[in-house]
Backbone as CSV, one residue per row, in Angstrom:
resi,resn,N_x,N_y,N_z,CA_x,CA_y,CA_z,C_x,C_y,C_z
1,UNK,-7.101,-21.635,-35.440,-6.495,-21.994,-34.158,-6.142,-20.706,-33.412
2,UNK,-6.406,-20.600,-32.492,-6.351,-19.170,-31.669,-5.081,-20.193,-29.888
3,UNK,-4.073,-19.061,-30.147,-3.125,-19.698,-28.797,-3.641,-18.552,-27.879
4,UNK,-3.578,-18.756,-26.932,-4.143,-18.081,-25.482,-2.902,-18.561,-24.838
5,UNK,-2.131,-17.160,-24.101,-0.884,-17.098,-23.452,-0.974,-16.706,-22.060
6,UNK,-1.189,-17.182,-20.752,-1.834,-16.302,-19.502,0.074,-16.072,-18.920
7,UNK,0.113,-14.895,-18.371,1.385,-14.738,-17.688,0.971,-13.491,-16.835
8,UNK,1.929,-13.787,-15.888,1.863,-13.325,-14.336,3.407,-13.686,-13.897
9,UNK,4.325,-12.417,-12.932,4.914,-12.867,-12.243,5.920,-13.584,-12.657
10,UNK,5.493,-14.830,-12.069,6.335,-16.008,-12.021,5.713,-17.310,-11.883
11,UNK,4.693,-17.044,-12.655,3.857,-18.638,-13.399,3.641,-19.699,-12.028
12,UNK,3.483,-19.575,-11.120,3.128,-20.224,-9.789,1.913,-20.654,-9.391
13,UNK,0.754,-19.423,-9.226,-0.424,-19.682,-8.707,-1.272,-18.939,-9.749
14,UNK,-1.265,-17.324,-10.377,-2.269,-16.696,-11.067,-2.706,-17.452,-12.450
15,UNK,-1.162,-17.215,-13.835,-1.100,-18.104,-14.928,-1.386,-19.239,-14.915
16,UNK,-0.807,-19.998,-13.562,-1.036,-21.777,-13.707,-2.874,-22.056,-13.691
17,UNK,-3.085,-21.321,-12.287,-4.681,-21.674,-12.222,-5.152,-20.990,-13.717
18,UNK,-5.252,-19.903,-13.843,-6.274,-19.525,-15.555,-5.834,-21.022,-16.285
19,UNK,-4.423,-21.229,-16.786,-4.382,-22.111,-17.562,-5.271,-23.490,-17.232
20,UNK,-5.327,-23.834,-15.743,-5.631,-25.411,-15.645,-7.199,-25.183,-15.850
21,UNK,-7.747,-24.078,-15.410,-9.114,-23.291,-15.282,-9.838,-23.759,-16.550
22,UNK,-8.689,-22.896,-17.609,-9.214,-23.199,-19.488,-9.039,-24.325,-20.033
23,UNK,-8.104,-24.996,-19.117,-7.521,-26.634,-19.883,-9.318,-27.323,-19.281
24,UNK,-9.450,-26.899,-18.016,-10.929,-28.025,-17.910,-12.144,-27.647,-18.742
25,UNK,-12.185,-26.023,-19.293,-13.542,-25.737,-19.703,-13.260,-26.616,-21.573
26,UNK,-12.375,-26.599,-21.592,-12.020,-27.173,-23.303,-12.528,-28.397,-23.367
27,UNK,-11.837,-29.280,-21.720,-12.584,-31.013,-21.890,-13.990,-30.709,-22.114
28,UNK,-14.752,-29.828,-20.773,-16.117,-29.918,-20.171,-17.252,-29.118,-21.289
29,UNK,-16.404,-28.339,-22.229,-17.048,-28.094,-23.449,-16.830,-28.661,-24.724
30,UNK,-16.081,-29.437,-25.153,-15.488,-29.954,-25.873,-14.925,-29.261,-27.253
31,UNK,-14.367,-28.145,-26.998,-13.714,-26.943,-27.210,-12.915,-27.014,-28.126
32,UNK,-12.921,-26.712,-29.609,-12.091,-26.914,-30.565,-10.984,-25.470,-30.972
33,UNK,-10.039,-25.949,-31.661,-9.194,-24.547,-32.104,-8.398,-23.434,-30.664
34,UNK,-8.511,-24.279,-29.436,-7.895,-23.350,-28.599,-6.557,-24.010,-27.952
35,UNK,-5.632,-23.218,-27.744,-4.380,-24.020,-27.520,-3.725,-22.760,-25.929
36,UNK,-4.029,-23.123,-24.935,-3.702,-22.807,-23.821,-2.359,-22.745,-22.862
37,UNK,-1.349,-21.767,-23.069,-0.308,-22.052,-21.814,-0.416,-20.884,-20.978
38,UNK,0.733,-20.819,-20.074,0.894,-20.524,-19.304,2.141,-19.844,-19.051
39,UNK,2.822,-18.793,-18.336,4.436,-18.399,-17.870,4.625,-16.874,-17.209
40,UNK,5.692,-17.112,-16.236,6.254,-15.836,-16.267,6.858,-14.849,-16.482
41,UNK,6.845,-13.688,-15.740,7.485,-12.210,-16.648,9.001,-12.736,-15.961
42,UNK,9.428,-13.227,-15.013,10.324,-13.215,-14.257,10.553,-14.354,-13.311
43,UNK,12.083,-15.019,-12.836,12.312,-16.624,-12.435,12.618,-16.370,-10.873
44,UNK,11.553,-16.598,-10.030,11.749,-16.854,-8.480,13.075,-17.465,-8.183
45,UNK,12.909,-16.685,-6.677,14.273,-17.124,-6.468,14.323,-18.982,-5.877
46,UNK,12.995,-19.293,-5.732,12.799,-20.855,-5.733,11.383,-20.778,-5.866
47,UNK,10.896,-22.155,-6.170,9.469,-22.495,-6.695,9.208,-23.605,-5.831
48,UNK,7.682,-23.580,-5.633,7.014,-24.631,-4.522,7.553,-26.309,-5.415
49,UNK,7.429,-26.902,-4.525,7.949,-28.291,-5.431,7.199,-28.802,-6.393
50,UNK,5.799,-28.523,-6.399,5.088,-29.036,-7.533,4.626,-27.638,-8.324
51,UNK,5.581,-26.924,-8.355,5.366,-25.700,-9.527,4.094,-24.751,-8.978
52,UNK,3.409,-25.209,-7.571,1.977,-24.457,-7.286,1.919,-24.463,-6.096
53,UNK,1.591,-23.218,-5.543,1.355,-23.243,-3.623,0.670,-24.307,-3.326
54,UNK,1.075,-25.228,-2.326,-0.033,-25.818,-1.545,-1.243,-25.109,-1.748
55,UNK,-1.283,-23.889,-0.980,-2.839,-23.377,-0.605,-3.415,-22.961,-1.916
56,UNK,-3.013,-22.722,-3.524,-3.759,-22.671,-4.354,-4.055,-24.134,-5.080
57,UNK,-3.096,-24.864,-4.844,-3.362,-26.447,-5.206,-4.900,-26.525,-5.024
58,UNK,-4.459,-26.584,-3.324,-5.660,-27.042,-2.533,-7.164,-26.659,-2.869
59,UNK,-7.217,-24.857,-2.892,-8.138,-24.240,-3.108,-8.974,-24.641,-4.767
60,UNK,-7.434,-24.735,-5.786,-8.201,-25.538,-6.803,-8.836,-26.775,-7.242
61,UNK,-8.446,-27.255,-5.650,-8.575,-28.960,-6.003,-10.307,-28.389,-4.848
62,UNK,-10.399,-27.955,-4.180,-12.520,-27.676,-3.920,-12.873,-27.384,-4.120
63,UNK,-12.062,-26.534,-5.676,-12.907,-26.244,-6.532,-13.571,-26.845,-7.833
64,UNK,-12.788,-28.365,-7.851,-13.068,-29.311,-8.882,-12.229,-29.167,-9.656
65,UNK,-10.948,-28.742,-9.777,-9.884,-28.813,-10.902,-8.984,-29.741,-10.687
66,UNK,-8.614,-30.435,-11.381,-7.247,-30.993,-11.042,-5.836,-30.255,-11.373
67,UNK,-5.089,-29.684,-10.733,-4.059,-28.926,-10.884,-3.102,-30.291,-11.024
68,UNK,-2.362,-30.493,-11.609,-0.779,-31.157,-11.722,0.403,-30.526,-11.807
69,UNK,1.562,-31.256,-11.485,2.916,-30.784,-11.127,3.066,-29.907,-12.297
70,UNK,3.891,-29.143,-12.392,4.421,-28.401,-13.382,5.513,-27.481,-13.226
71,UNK,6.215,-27.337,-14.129,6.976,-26.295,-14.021,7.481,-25.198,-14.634
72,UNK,7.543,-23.955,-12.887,7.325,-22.638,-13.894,8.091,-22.545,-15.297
73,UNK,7.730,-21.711,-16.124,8.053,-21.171,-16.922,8.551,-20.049,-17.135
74,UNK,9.433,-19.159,-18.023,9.835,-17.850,-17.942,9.031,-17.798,-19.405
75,UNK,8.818,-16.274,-19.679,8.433,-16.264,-21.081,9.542,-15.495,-21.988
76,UNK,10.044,-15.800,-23.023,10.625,-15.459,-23.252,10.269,-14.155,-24.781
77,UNK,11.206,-13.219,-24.774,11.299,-12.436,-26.280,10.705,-12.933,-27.357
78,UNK,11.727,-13.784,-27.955,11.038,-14.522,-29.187,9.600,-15.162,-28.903
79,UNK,9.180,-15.800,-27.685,7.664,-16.322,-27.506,6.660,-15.027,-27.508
80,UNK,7.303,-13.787,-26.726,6.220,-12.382,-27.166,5.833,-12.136,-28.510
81,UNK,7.362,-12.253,-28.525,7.548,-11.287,-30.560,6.967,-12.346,-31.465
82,UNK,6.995,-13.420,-31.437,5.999,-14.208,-32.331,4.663,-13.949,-32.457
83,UNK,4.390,-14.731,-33.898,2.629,-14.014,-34.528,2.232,-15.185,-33.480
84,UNK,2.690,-16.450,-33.182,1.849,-17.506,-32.369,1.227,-17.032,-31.230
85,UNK,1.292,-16.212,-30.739,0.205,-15.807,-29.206,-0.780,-14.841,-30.236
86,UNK,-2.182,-15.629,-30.013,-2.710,-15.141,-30.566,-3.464,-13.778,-29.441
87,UNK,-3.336,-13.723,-27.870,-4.101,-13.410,-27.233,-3.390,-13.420,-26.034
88,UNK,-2.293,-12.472,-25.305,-1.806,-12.759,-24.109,-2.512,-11.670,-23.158
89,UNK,-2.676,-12.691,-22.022,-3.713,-12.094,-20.713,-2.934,-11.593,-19.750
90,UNK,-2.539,-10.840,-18.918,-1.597,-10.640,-17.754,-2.525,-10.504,-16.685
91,UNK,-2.194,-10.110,-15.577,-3.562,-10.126,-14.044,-3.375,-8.470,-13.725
92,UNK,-1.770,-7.903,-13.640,-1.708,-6.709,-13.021,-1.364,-5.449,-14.534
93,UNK,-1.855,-4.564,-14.472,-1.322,-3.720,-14.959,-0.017,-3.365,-15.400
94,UNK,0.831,-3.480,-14.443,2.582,-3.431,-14.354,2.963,-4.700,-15.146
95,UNK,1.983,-5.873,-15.135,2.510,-7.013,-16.016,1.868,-6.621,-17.311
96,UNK,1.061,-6.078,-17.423,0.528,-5.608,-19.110,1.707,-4.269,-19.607
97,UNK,1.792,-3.531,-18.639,2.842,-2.628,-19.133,4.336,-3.162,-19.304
98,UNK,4.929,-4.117,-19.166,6.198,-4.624,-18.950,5.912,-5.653,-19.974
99,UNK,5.104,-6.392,-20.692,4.785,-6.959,-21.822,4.921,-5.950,-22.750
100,UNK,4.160,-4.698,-22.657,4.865,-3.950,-23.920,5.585,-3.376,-23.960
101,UNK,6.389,-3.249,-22.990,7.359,-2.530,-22.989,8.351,-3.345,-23.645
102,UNK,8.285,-4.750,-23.191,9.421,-5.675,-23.628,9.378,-5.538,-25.340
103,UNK,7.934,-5.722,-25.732,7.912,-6.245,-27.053,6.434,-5.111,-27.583
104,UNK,6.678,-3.900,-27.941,5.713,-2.957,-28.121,4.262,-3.302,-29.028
105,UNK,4.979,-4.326,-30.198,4.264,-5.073,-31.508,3.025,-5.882,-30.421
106,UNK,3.370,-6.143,-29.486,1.917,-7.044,-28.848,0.896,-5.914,-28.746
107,UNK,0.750,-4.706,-28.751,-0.191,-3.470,-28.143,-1.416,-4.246,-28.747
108,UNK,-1.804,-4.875,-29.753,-3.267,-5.309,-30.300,-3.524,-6.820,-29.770
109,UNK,-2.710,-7.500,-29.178,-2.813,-8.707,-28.230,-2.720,-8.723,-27.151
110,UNK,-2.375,-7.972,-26.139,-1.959,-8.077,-24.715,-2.910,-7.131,-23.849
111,UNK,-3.577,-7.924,-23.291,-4.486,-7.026,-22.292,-4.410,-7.822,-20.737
112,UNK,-5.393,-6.742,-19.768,-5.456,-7.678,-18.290,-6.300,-8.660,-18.676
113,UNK,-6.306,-9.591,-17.760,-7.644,-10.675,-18.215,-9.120,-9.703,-17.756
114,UNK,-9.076,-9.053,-16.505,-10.347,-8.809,-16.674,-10.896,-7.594,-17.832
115,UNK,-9.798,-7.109,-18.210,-10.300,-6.314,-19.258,-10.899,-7.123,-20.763
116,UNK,-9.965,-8.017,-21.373,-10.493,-8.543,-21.841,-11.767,-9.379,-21.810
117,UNK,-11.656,-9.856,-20.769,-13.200,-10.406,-20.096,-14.466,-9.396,-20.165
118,UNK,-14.540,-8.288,-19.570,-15.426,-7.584,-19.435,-15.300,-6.243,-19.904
119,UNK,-13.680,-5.786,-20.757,-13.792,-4.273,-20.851,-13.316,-3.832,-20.003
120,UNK,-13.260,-3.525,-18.509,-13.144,-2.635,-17.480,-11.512,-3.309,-16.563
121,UNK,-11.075,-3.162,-16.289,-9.709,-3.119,-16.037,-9.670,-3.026,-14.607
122,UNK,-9.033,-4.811,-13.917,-9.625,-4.715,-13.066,-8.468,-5.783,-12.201
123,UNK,-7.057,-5.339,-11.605,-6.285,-6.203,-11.211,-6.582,-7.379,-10.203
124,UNK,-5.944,-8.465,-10.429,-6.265,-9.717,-9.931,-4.140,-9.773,-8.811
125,UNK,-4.180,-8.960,-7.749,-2.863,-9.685,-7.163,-2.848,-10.925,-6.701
126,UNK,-1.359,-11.085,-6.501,-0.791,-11.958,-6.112,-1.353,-12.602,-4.839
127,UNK,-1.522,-13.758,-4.346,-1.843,-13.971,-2.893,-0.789,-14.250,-2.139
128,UNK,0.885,-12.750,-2.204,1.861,-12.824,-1.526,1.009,-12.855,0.131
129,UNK,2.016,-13.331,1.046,2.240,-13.300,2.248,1.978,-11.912,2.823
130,UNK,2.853,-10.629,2.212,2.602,-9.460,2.698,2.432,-8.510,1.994
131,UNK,0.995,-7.461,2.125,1.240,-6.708,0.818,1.225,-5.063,1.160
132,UNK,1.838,-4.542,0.542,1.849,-3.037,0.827,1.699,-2.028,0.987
133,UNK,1.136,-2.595,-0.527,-0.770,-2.031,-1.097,-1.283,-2.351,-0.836
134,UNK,-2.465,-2.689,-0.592,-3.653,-3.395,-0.772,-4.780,-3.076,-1.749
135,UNK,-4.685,-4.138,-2.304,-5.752,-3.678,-3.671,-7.078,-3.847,-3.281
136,UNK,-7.544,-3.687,-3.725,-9.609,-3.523,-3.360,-9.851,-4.619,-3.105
137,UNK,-9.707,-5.630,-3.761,-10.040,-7.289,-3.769,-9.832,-8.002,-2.494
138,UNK,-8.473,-7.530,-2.195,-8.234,-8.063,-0.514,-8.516,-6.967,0.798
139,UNK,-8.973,-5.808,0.832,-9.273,-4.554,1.382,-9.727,-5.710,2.520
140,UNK,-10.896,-6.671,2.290,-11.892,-6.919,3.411,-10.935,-8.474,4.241
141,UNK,-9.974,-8.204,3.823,-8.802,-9.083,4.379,-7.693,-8.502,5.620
142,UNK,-7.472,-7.309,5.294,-6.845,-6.181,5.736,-6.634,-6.494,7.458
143,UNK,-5.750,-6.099,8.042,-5.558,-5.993,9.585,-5.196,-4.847,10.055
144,UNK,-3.758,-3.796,8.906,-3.384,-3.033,9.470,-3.325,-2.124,8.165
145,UNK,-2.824,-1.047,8.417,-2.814,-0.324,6.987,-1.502,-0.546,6.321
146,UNK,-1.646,-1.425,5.281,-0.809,-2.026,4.456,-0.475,-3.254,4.525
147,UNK,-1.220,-3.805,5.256,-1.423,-5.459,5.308,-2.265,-6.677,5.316
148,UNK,-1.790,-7.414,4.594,-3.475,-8.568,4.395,-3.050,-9.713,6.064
149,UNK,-4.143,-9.933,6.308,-3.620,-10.881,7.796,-4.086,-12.182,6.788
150,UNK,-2.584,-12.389,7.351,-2.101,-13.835,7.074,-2.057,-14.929,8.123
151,UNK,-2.868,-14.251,9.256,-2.039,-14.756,10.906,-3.014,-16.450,10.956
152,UNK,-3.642,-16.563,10.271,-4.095,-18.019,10.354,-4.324,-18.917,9.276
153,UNK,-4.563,-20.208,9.314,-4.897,-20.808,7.857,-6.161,-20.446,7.406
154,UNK,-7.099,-20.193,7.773,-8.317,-19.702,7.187,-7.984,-18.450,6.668
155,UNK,-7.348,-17.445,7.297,-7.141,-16.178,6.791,-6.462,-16.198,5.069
156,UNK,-5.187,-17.521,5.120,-4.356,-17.499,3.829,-5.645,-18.344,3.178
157,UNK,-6.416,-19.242,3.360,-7.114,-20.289,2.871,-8.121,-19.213,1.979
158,UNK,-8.909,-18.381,2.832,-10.039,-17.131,2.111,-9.308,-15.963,0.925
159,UNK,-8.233,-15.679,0.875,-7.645,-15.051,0.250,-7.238,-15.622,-1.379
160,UNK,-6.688,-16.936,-1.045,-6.705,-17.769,-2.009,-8.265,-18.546,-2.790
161,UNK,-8.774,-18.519,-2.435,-10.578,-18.481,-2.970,-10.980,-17.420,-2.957
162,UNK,-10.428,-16.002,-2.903,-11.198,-15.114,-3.036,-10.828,-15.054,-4.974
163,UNK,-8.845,-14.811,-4.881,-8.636,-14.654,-6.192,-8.914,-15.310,-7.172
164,UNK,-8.796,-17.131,-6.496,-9.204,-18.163,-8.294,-10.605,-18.180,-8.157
165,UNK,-11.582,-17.628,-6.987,-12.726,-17.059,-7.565,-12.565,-16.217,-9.063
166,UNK,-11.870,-15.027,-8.697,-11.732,-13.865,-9.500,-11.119,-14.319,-11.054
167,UNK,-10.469,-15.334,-10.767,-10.042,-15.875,-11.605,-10.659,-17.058,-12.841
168,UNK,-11.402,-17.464,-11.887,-12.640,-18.326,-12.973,-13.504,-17.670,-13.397
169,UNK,-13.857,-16.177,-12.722,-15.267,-15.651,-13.415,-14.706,-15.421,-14.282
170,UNK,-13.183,-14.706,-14.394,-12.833,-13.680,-15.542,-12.622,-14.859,-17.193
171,UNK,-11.830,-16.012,-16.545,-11.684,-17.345,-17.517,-13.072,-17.728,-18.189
172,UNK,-13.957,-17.793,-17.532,-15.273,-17.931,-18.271,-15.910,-16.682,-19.390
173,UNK,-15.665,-15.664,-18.672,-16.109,-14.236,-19.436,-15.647,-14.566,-20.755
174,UNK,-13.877,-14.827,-20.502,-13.244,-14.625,-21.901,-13.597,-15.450,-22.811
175,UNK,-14.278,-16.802,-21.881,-13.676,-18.109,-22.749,-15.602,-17.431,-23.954
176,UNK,-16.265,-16.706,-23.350,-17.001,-16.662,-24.045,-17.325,-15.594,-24.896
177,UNK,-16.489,-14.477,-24.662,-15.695,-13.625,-25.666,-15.196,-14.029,-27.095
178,UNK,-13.896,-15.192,-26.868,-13.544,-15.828,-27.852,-14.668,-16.602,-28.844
179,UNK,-15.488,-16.942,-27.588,-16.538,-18.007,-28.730,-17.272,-16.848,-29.563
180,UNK,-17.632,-15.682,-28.839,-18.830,-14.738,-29.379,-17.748,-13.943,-31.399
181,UNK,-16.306,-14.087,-31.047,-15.854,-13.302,-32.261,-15.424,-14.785,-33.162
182,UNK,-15.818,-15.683,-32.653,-15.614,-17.045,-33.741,-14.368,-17.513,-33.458
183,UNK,-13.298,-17.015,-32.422,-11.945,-17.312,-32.030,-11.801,-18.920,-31.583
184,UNK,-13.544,-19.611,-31.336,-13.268,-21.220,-30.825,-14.524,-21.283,-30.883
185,UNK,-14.294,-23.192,-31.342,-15.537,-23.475,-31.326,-15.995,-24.690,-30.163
186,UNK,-17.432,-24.974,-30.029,-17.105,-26.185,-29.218,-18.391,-27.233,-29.375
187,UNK,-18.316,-28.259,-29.109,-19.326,-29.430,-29.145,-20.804,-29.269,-28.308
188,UNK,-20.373,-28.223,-26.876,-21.635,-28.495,-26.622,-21.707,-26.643,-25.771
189,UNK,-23.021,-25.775,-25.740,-23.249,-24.738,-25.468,-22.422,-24.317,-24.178
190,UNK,-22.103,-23.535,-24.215,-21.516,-22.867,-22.865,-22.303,-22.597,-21.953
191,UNK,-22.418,-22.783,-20.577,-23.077,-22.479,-19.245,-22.194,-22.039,-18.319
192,UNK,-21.813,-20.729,-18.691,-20.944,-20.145,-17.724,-21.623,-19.366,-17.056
Protein backbone atom coordinates (compact mmCIF):
# COMPACT_ATOMS: atom_id res chain seq x y z
CA UNK A 1 0.00 0.00 0.00
CA UNK A 2 1.78 3.19 -0.93
CA UNK A 3 -0.17 6.69 0.75
CA UNK A 4 0.39 9.67 -1.59
CA UNK A 5 0.11 13.03 0.49
CA UNK A 6 -0.31 16.27 -2.06
CA UNK A 7 0.04 19.65 0.08
CA UNK A 8 0.16 23.17 -0.93
CA UNK A 9 -0.59 26.32 0.94
CA UNK A 10 -3.80 25.91 2.13
CA UNK A 11 -5.40 22.80 0.48
CA UNK A 12 -7.96 24.96 -1.72
CA UNK A 13 -7.26 24.66 -5.40
CA UNK A 14 -3.41 23.04 -6.06
CA UNK A 15 -3.62 19.74 -3.35
CA UNK A 16 -7.45 19.44 -3.81
CA UNK A 17 -7.28 19.28 -7.74
CA UNK A 18 -3.92 16.63 -7.76
CA UNK A 19 -5.96 14.75 -5.19
CA UNK A 20 -9.47 14.65 -7.14
CA UNK A 21 -7.07 14.35 -10.44
CA UNK A 22 -5.57 10.81 -8.73
CA UNK A 23 -8.90 9.89 -7.03
CA UNK A 24 -10.31 9.68 -10.96
CA UNK A 25 -7.18 7.97 -12.55
CA UNK A 26 -7.56 5.02 -9.64
CA UNK A 27 -11.51 4.58 -10.75
CA UNK A 28 -10.51 5.02 -14.68
CA UNK A 29 -7.58 2.56 -14.12
CA UNK A 30 -8.74 0.46 -11.67
CA UNK A 31 -5.78 1.15 -9.50
CA UNK A 32 -4.89 -1.01 -6.59
CA UNK A 33 -2.63 -0.29 -3.32
CA UNK A 34 -2.89 3.62 -3.64
CA UNK A 35 -4.42 5.68 -0.93
CA UNK A 36 -4.63 9.50 -1.90
CA UNK A 37 -5.13 12.82 0.31
CA UNK A 38 -4.73 15.97 0.33
CA UNK A 39 -3.79 19.36 2.91
CA UNK A 40 -2.22 22.37 3.87
CA UNK A 41 1.08 23.88 5.15
CA UNK A 42 -1.09 26.65 6.69
CA UNK A 43 -5.18 27.72 7.71
CA UNK A 44 -6.62 30.73 5.51
CA UNK A 45 -7.94 33.33 6.93
CA UNK A 46 -11.42 31.99 5.28
CA UNK A 47 -12.10 29.25 2.68
CA UNK A 48 -14.42 29.32 -0.46
CA UNK A 49 -17.67 27.58 0.77
CA UNK A 50 -17.22 24.40 -0.91
CA UNK A 51 -13.50 24.06 0.19
CA UNK A 52 -12.55 25.05 -3.83
CA UNK A 53 -12.54 28.33 -5.96
CA UNK A 54 -15.41 28.58 -8.11
CA UNK A 55 -13.01 29.15 -11.04
CA UNK A 56 -10.96 25.89 -10.27
CA UNK A 57 -14.26 23.95 -9.55
CA UNK A 58 -15.34 25.06 -12.77
CA UNK A 59 -12.15 24.62 -14.76
CA UNK A 60 -12.12 21.01 -13.24
CA UNK A 61 -15.51 20.28 -13.92
CA UNK A 62 -14.39 20.93 -18.38
CA UNK A 63 -12.13 19.11 -17.61
CA UNK A 64 -14.17 15.94 -16.75
CA UNK A 65 -13.54 15.69 -13.01
CA UNK A 66 -15.93 15.82 -10.56
CA UNK A 67 -14.56 17.98 -7.75
CA UNK A 68 -16.88 17.77 -4.43
CA UNK A 69 -17.31 19.87 -1.34
CA UNK A 70 -14.58 19.45 0.98
CA UNK A 71 -12.81 20.71 3.57
CA UNK A 72 -9.50 22.30 3.83
CA UNK A 73 -7.25 20.58 5.78
CA UNK A 74 -4.10 21.65 7.82
CA UNK A 75 -1.36 19.04 7.90
CA UNK A 76 -0.24 18.38 10.81
CA UNK A 77 3.48 17.21 12.71
CA UNK A 78 2.54 13.90 13.72
CA UNK A 79 0.84 13.31 9.95
CA UNK A 80 4.62 14.47 8.50
CA UNK A 81 6.56 12.55 11.15
CA UNK A 82 4.67 9.37 10.51
CA UNK A 83 6.11 6.25 8.40
CA UNK A 84 2.27 6.47 6.78
CA UNK A 85 3.06 9.10 3.94
CA UNK A 86 4.59 7.04 1.88
CA UNK A 87 5.31 9.93 -0.80
CA UNK A 88 4.51 13.71 -0.06
CA UNK A 89 4.30 16.05 -3.24
CA UNK A 90 4.34 19.91 -2.59
CA UNK A 91 3.89 22.44 -5.95
CA UNK A 92 6.44 25.29 -4.72
CA UNK A 93 9.80 24.91 -3.54
CA UNK A 94 9.26 27.08 -0.27
CA UNK A 95 6.49 24.34 0.38
CA UNK A 96 9.13 21.47 -0.09
CA UNK A 97 11.55 23.46 2.01
CA UNK A 98 9.11 24.22 4.97
CA UNK A 99 8.11 20.38 4.92
CA UNK A 100 11.59 19.76 5.89
CA UNK A 101 12.21 22.06 7.74
CA UNK A 102 9.18 21.18 9.88
CA UNK A 103 10.02 17.49 9.98
CA UNK A 104 13.78 16.93 8.45
CA UNK A 105 13.17 12.73 8.59
CA UNK A 106 10.82 13.31 5.33
CA UNK A 107 14.24 14.37 3.12
CA UNK A 108 13.73 10.66 1.26
CA UNK A 109 9.81 11.33 0.79
CA UNK A 110 9.09 14.86 0.06
CA UNK A 111 9.66 16.28 -3.26
CA UNK A 112 7.88 19.01 -5.85
CA UNK A 113 5.41 17.11 -7.86
CA UNK A 114 7.06 18.01 -10.96
CA UNK A 115 10.23 16.78 -9.82
CA UNK A 116 9.04 13.71 -8.89
CA UNK A 117 7.16 13.41 -12.08
CA UNK A 118 9.91 14.12 -14.37
CA UNK A 119 13.20 14.80 -12.29
CA UNK A 120 13.50 18.49 -13.15
CA UNK A 121 12.04 20.89 -10.66
CA UNK A 122 9.55 22.84 -11.85
CA UNK A 123 7.03 25.18 -9.63
CA UNK A 124 3.33 24.97 -10.16
CA UNK A 125 1.90 28.66 -8.27
CA UNK A 126 -0.88 29.53 -6.84
CA UNK A 127 -3.66 31.08 -9.17
CA UNK A 128 -3.63 34.13 -6.41
CA UNK A 129 -5.39 37.27 -7.68
CA UNK A 130 -2.02 39.21 -7.54
CA UNK A 131 1.38 38.10 -7.97
CA UNK A 132 4.69 39.70 -7.42
CA UNK A 133 6.68 37.41 -8.97
CA UNK A 134 5.75 36.03 -11.71
CA UNK A 135 6.78 32.66 -12.37
CA UNK A 136 7.43 31.44 -15.99
CA UNK A 137 4.13 29.54 -16.20
CA UNK A 138 2.05 32.71 -15.96
CA UNK A 139 4.84 35.18 -17.72
CA UNK A 140 2.38 34.97 -20.95
CA UNK A 141 -0.44 36.22 -18.57
CA UNK A 142 1.50 39.21 -17.38
CA UNK A 143 0.19 43.03 -17.86
CA UNK A 144 2.64 44.88 -15.85
CA UNK A 145 5.90 44.02 -14.28
CA UNK A 146 4.84 42.06 -11.38
CA UNK A 147 1.46 41.27 -12.30
CA UNK A 148 -0.80 38.54 -13.76
CA UNK A 149 -4.06 40.50 -15.35
CA UNK A 150 -6.81 39.41 -13.66
CA UNK A 151 -8.95 42.31 -15.25
CA UNK A 152 -11.47 39.83 -16.87
CA UNK A 153 -13.11 36.39 -16.53
CA UNK A 154 -11.32 34.87 -19.33
CA UNK A 155 -8.10 36.30 -18.10
CA UNK A 156 -8.78 34.43 -14.31
CA UNK A 157 -10.62 31.51 -16.40
CA UNK A 158 -6.98 30.87 -18.72
CA UNK A 159 -4.80 31.02 -15.76
CA UNK A 160 -6.72 28.49 -13.94
CA UNK A 161 -6.46 25.88 -17.03
CA UNK A 162 -3.21 26.82 -17.56
CA UNK A 163 -2.13 25.35 -13.90
CA UNK A 164 -4.61 22.07 -13.51
CA UNK A 165 -3.27 21.69 -17.01
CA UNK A 166 0.19 21.63 -15.28
CA UNK A 167 -1.25 19.80 -12.85
CA UNK A 168 -2.67 16.71 -14.62
CA UNK A 169 0.38 16.28 -16.80
CA UNK A 170 2.54 16.18 -13.69
CA UNK A 171 -0.39 13.63 -11.81
CA UNK A 172 -0.12 11.36 -14.73
CA UNK A 173 3.83 11.40 -14.99
CA UNK A 174 3.84 10.33 -11.34
CA UNK A 175 0.95 8.16 -11.37
CA UNK A 176 3.25 6.28 -13.82
CA UNK A 177 6.40 6.55 -11.95
CA UNK A 178 4.75 4.76 -9.07
CA UNK A 179 3.48 2.03 -11.40
CA UNK A 180 7.10 1.78 -13.20
CA UNK A 181 8.92 1.07 -9.27
CA UNK A 182 5.90 -1.46 -8.42
CA UNK A 183 4.50 1.34 -5.84
CA UNK A 184 0.68 0.39 -7.55
CA UNK A 185 -0.90 -1.76 -9.38
CA UNK A 186 -3.87 -1.61 -11.70
CA UNK A 187 -6.57 -3.62 -13.74
CA UNK A 188 -6.17 -2.08 -16.91
CA UNK A 189 -2.81 -0.37 -18.86
CA UNK A 190 -2.21 3.20 -18.41
CA UNK A 191 -2.80 5.76 -21.37
CA UNK A 192 -1.47 8.75 -20.09
Amino acid sequence: MTNLLYICDYNMDRSRSAEVMMQARIKQYGIAGLIVSSAGLHEAKEYPPLGMTDEMRDTLSKMGYEPTAHTPRIVTLDQLKSQEQDIVLCFTKRQLEEALHRVPELEDRVYMLSEYATGKRKEIPAPNKRIKRIPAILKPFAYAPGYVDYGNEKGVMKVHRKIAGEIERYVDLALQRMASEGKISSEREFNV
